[in-house]
Wavefront OBJ file of the C-alpha trace (Angstrom):
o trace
v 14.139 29.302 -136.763
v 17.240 31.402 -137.061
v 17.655 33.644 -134.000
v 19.935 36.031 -132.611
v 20.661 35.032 -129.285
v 21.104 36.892 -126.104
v 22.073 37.116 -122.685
v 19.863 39.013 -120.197
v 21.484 40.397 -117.107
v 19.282 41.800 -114.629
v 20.950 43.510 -111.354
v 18.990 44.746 -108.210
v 20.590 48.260 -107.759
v 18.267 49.607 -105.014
v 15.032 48.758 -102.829
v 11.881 50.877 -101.802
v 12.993 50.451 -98.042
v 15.747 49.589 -95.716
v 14.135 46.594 -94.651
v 14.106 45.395 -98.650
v 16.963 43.107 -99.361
v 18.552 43.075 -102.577
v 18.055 40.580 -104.369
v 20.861 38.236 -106.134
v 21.541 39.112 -110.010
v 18.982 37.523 -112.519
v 20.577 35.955 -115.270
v 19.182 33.877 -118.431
v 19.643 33.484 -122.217
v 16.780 34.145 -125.192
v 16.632 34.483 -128.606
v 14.630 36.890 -130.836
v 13.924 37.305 -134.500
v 15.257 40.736 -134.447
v 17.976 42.715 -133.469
v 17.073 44.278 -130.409
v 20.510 46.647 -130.048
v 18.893 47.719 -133.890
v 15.402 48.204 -132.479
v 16.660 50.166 -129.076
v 19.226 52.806 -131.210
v 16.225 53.220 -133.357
v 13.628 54.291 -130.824
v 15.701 56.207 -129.036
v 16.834 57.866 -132.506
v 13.257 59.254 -132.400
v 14.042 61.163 -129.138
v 10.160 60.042 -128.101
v 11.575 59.365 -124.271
v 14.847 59.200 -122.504
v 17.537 56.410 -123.137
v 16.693 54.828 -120.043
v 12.708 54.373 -121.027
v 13.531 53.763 -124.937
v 16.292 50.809 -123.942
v 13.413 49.247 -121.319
v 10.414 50.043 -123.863
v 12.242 48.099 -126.837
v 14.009 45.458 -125.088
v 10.398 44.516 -122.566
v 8.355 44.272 -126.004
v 10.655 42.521 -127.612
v 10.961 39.674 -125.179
v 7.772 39.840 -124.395
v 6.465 39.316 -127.883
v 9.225 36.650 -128.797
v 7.541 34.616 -126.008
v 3.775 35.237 -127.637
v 5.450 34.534 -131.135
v 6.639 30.988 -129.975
v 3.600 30.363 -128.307
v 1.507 31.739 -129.909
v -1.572 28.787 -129.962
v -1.212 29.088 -126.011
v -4.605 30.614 -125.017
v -3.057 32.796 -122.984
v -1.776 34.977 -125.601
v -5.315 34.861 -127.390
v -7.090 38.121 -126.500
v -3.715 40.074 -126.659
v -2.442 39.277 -130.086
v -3.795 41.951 -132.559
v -3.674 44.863 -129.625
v 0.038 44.114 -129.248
v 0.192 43.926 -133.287
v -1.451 47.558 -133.220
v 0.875 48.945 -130.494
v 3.826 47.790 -132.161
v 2.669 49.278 -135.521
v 2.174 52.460 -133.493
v 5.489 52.453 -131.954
v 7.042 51.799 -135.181
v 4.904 55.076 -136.925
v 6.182 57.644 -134.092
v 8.009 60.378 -135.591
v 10.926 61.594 -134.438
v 10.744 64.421 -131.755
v 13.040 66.986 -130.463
v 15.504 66.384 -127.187
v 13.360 63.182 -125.477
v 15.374 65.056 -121.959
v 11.839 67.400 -121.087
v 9.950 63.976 -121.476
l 1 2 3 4 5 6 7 8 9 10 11 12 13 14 15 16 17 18 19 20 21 22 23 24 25 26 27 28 29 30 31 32 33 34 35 36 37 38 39 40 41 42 43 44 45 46 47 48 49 50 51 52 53 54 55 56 57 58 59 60 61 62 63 64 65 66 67 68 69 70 71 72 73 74 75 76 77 78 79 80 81 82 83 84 85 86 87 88 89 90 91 92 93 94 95 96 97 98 99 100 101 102 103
């Protein structure tokens, strides 16, 4: 399957507690179907939540439902399948809003 492929950079920026340590950077590469930078500038076009939330919305579901795509006979993924499809289709439906900043 023809993918776009990505790189995934994950930094610890701050813990709960002093006595938290940091932990070291996570780093990994995926692919997806889509274009997630597409997908992201689109939610957050609909001013439903802040950057922040729209950019961690968007890019969480779509790695998380690249993984249940590719694996999708795993039983695992059973019982979630057609809720995630109607979320998505949800998401996808939101109109766009006013400034997302009093969200």
């Amino acid at each position: 399957m023809r993918e776009h492929r990505y790189r995934i950079t994950m930094e610890h920026l701050a813990t709960t507690s002093e006595s938290q340590t940091q932990h070291a950077p996570l780093q990994f590469e995926t692919g997806n179907h889509d274009d997630i930078f597409h997908i992201v500038d689109r939610l957050a076009s609909k001013n439903q939540f802040d950057a922040d939330t729209s950019a961690s919305l968007a890019v969480g579901l779509k790695l998380f439902a690249e993984v249940m795509l590719k694996n999708r006979k795993h039983p695992l993924f059973e019982d979630i399948q057609l809720p995630l499809r109607d979320f998505i289709g949800k998401l996808k439906a939101l109109p766009a809003t006013g400034d997302a900043s009093s969200q």
